[in-house]
N, C-alpha and C positions, 0 to 999 in steps of 0.2 A: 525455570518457571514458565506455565504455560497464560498468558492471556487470551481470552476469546471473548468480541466485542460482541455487543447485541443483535442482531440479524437488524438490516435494513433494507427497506423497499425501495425500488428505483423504476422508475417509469418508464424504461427504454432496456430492448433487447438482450439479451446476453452477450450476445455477438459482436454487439457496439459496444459496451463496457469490456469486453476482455479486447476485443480491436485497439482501444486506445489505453489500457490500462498494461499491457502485454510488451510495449517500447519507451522506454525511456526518452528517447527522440520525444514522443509525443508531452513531454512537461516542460521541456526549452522554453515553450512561451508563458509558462505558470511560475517557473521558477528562477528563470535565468536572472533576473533583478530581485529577487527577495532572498538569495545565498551567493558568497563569494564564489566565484573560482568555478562554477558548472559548466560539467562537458558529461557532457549525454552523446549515448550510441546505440542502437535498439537494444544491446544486451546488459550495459551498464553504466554506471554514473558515478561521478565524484564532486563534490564541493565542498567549501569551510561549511562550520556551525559554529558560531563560537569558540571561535581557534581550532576544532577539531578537523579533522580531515576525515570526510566520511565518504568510503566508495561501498558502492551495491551490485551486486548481480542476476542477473535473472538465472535463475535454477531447474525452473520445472515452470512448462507451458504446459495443460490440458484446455486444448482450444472448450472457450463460452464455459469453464466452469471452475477452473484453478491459475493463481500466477505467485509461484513461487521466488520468493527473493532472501538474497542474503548479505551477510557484510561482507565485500572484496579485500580482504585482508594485505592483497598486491596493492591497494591503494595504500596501503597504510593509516596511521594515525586512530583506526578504532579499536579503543580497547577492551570490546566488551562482542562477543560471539554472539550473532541473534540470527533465527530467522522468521520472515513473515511471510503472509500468504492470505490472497484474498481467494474468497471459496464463493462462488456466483450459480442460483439455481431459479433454470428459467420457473415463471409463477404463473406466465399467461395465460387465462383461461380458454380454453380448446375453443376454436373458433371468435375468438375474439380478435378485434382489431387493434384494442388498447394492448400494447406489451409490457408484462412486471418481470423482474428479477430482486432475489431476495440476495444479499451478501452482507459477508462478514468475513473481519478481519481476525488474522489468529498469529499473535506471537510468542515466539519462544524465545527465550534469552538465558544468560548465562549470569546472575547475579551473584557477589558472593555476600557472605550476609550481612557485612556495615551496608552496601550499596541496595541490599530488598530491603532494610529497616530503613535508608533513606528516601528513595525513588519508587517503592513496590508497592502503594498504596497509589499512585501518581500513573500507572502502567494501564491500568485496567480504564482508569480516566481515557488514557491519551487512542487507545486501540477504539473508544467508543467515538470519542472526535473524530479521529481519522475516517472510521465508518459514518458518521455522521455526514462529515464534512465531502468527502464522498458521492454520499449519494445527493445531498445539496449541492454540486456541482453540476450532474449529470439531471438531477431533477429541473433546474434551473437553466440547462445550457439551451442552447438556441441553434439547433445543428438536425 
């Protein structure tokens, strides 16, 4: 199943959101106290979720427009195959000072069909939050 969240506006460069969206290193201070067990490396991550063990990799860097990521299966503990990827296009108008970038998140996962009748309605939610919440980081940050 593929999910793709809504596009969203973000106020700052493309080159600054794949900068800090591109390393894992860069969420240690976002995440380190809100998941058990987090060790971050620029290439991937591992932490609890609710007893789960979930490790990630980065896959495909296309500097200021793509960051693809997937489940590290060497971490163990997840059992469900996905991958996602955030898709970033710069929007600033020629000769402007203000910079836009539009992005969206896109997942694909591996559901088999008890788990899309229970979670599969809940997917398309969670991919619009993540891009939401996102770009409410980056709109809001102070950098």
């Amino acid at each position: 199943m593929r999910y793709t969240s809504k596009q969203v506006q973000i106020a700052r460069p493309d080159e600054t959101i794949f900068r800090v969206l591109s390393s894992f290193e860069n969420f240690t201070p976002i995440l380190a106290d809100k998941v058990e067990n987090w060790e971050a490396t620029e290439e991937t991550c591992k932490f609890k979720a609710k007893g789960f063990t979930v490790g990630l990799k980065m896959v495909e860097r296309q500097p200021n427009k793509l960051i693809k990521v997937c489940a590290d299966e060497s971490a163990g503990g997840m059992p469900i195959p996905f991958t996602f990827w955030a898709q970033m296009k710069d929007t600033t108008p020629e000769g402007s000072a203000v910079p836009g970038t539009r992005m969206r998140i896109v997942l694909d996962i591996e559901l088999n069909p008890m788990m899309k009748m229970i979670v599969g309605n809940k997917m398309q939610d969670a991919v619009d939050s993540i891009a939401e919440q996102i770009a409410y980081a980056f709109n809001n940050a102070r950098f």
